[in-house]
DRENKOL-896452 format. One line per field, with one value per residue (C-alpha): x, y, z; residue in three letters. Coordinates in steps of 0.05 Angstrom, whole numbers, plus 32768, in hexadecimal, padded with zeros to 4 digits. Layout:
! residues N
xx = c(X, ...) .
yy = c(Y, ...) .
zz = c(Z, ...) .
r = c(ALA, ...) .
//
This chain:
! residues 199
xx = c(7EF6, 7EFF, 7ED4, 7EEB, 7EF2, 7EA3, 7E8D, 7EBB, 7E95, 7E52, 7E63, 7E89, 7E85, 7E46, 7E3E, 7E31, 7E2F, 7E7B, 7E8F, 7E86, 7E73, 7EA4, 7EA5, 7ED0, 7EB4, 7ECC, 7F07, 7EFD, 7EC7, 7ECF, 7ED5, 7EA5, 7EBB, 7EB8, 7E9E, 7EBB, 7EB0, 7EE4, 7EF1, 7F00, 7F50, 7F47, 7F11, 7F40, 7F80, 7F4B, 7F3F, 7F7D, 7F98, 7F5F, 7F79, 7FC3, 7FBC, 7F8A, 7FB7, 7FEA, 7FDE, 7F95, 7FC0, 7FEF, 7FB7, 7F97, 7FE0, 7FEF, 7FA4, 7FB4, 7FF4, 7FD5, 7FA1, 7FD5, 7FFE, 7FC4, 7FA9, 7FFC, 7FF8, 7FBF, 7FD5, 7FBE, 7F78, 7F3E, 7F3E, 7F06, 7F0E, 7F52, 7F2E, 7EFB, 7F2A, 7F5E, 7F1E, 7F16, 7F56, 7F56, 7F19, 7F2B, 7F6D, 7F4F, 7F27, 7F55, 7F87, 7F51, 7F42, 7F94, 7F93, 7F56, 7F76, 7FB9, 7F8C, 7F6D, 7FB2, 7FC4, 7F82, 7F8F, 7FC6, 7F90, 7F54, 7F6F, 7F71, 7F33, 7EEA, 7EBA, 7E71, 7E35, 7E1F, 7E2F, 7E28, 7E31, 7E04, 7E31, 7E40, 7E10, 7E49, 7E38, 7E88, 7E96, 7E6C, 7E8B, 7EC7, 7EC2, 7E98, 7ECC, 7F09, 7EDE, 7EE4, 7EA7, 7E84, 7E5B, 7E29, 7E07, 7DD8, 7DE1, 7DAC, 7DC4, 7DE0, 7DFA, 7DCA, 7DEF, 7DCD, 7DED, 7E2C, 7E39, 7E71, 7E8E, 7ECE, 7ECF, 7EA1, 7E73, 7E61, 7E59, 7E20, 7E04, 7DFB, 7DE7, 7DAB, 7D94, 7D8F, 7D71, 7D3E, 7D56, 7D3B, 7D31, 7D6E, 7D75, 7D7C, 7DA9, 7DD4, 7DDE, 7DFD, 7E45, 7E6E, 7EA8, 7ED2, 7EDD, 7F12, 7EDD, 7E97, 7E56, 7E2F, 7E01, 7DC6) .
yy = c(810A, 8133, 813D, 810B, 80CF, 80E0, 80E3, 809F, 8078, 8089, 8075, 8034, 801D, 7FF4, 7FE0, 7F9F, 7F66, 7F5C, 7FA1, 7FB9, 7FAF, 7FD2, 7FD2, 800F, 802A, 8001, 801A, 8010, 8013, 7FC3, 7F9E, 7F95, 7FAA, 7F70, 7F81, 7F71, 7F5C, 7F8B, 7F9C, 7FE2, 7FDE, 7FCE, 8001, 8034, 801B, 8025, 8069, 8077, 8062, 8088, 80CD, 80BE, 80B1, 80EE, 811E, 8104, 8102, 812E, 816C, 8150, 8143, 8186, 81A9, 8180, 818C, 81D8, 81CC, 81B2, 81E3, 821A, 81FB, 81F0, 8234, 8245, 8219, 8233, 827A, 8287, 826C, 828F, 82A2, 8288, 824A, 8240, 824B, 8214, 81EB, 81FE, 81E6, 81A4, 818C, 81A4, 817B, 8144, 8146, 8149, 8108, 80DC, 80F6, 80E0, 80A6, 808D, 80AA, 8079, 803F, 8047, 804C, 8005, 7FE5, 7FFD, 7FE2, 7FA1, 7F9B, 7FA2, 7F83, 7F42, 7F19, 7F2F, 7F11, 7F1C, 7F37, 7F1F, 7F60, 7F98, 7FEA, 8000, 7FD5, 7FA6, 7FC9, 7FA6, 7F95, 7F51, 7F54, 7F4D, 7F14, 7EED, 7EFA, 7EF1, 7EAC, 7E9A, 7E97, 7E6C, 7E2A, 7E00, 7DC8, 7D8E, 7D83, 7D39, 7D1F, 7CE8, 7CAB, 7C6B, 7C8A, 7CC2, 7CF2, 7D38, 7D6C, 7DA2, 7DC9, 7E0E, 7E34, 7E47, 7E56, 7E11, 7DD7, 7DEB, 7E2C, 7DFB, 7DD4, 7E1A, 7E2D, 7DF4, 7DF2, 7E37, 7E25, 7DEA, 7DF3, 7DC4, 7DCF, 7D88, 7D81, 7D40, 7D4A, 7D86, 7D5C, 7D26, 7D51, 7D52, 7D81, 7D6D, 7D9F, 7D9E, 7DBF, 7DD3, 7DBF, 7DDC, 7E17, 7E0E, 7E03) .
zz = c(81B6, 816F, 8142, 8110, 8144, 8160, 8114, 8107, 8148, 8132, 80E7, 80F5, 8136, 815B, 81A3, 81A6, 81E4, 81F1, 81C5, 8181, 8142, 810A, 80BF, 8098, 805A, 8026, 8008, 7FC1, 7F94, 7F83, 7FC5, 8002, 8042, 8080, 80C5, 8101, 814A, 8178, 81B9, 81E4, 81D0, 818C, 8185, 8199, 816B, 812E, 813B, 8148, 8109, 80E8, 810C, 80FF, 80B3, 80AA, 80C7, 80A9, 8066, 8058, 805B, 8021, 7FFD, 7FFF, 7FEE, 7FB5, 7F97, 7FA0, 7F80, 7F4A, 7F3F, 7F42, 7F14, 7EDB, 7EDF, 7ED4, 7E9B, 7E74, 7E78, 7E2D, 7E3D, 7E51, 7E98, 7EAA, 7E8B, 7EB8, 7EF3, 7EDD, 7ED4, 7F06, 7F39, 7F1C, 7F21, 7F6D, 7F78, 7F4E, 7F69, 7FB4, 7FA6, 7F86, 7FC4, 7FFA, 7FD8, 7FD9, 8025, 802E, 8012, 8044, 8083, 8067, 8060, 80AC, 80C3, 80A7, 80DD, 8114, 80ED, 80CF, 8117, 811E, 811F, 80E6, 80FA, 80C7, 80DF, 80AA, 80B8, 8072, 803D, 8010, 7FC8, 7F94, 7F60, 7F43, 7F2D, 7F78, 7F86, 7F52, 7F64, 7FA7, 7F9D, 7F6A, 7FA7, 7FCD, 7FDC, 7FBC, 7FE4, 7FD3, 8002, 8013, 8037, 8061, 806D, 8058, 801D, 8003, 7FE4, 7FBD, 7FCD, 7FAA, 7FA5, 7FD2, 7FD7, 801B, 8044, 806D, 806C, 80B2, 8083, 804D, 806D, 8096, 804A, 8030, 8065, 805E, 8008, 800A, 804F, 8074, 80B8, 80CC, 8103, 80F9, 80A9, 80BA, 80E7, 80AC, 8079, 8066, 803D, 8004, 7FEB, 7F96, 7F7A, 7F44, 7F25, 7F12, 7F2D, 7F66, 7F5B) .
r = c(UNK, UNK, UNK, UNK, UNK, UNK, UNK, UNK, UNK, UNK, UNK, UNK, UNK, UNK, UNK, UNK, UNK, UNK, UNK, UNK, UNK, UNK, UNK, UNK, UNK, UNK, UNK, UNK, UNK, UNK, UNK, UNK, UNK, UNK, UNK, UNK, UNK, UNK, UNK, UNK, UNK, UNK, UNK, UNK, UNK, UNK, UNK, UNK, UNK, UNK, UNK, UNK, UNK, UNK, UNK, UNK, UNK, UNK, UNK, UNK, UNK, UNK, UNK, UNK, UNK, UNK, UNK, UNK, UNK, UNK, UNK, UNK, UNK, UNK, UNK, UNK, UNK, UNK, UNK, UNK, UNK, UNK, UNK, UNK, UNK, UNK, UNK, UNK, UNK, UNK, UNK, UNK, UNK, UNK, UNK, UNK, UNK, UNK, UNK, UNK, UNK, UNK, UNK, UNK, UNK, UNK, UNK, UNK, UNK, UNK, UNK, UNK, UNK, UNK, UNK, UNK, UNK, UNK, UNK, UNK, UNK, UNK, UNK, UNK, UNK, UNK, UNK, UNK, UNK, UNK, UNK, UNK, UNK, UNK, UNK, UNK, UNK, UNK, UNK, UNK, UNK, UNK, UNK, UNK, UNK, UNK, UNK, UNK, UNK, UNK, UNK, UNK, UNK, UNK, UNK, UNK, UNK, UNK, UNK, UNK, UNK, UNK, UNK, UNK, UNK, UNK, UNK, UNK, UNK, UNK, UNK, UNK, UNK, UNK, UNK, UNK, UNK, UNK, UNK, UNK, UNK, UNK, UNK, UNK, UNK, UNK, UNK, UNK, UNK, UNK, UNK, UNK, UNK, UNK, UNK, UNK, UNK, UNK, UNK) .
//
């Protein structure tokens, strides 16, 4: 195994019971990257597709940052020499990360081939990014629930937001400490197109 794939598996890969954990880095500085449940085979299609893209397209992104260095220190021939070296360096490095950065962002639209049939994992191997942008945004795609409780009549409980309506009342149990089963078993979730914030 190379060097990159052993670094990769340690990084991004768990054992689990039944295979692995595996979350990527996330690929931009706004967005959360999910974890996922995967097996032997798909284990080895996501490192492959990390070793294909890097050796594709890491080498095109070192020789167009040296391209780019050469050709600033050519264009600031009437400035101090050491000053075009300065900056002649920047614009290699700056060049270098904006490159790997773009390279980072293909691999993530070729894993989304392999990762989107996949299973989510609650489990996370790199911590979520604390933007409170992202959690609005990401709250503000979900579906919203209103959440009753059932005995005789219907008593509102609150509103959560959630994916489906079993995540709905998981939610809606763990914010309002609901650990009765028999309460827990008599709630019931609405989807709103909109209303107030949970409270």
């Amino acid at each position: 195994m190379s060097t990159l794939s052993a670094d990769l598996e340690r990084r991004m890969f768990k054992a689990v019971a039944g295979g692995y954990v595996f979350q990527p880095p996330s690929s931009t500085y706004f967005r959360n990257a999910d974890a996922y449940l995967v097996n032997e085979f798909q284990k080895a299609d996501i490192l492959a597709i990390y070793r294909a893209v890097s050796a594709k397209w890491r080498p095109v992104v070192v020789r167009t940052a040296l391209v780019l260095a050469v050709a600033t220190d050519a264009l600031l021939q009437n400035a101090e020499f050491e000053h075009r070296i300065l900056l002649a360096v920047c614009v290699f490095i700056i060049a270098q990360i904006v490159g790997l950065k773009i390279v980072s962002c293909l691999r993530f639209r070729r894993l989304r081939r392999v990762l989107d049939s996949l299973p989510r994992s609650d489990e996370r191997l790199f911590p979520r990014l604390n933007r409170p942008w992202i959690a609005r945004r990401k709250d503000s795609t979900s579906p919203r629930w209103s959440v009753y409780h059932i005995h005789g009549t219907a008593e509102f409980m609150g509103i959560v937001d959630a994916p489906d309506e079993q995540t709905a009342i998981r939610k809606a149990i763990e914010k309002y400490e609901i650990s009765d089963p028999v309460d827990q078993a008599r709630l019931v979730a609405s989807p709103v197109p909109s209303g107030p914030d949970a409270s």
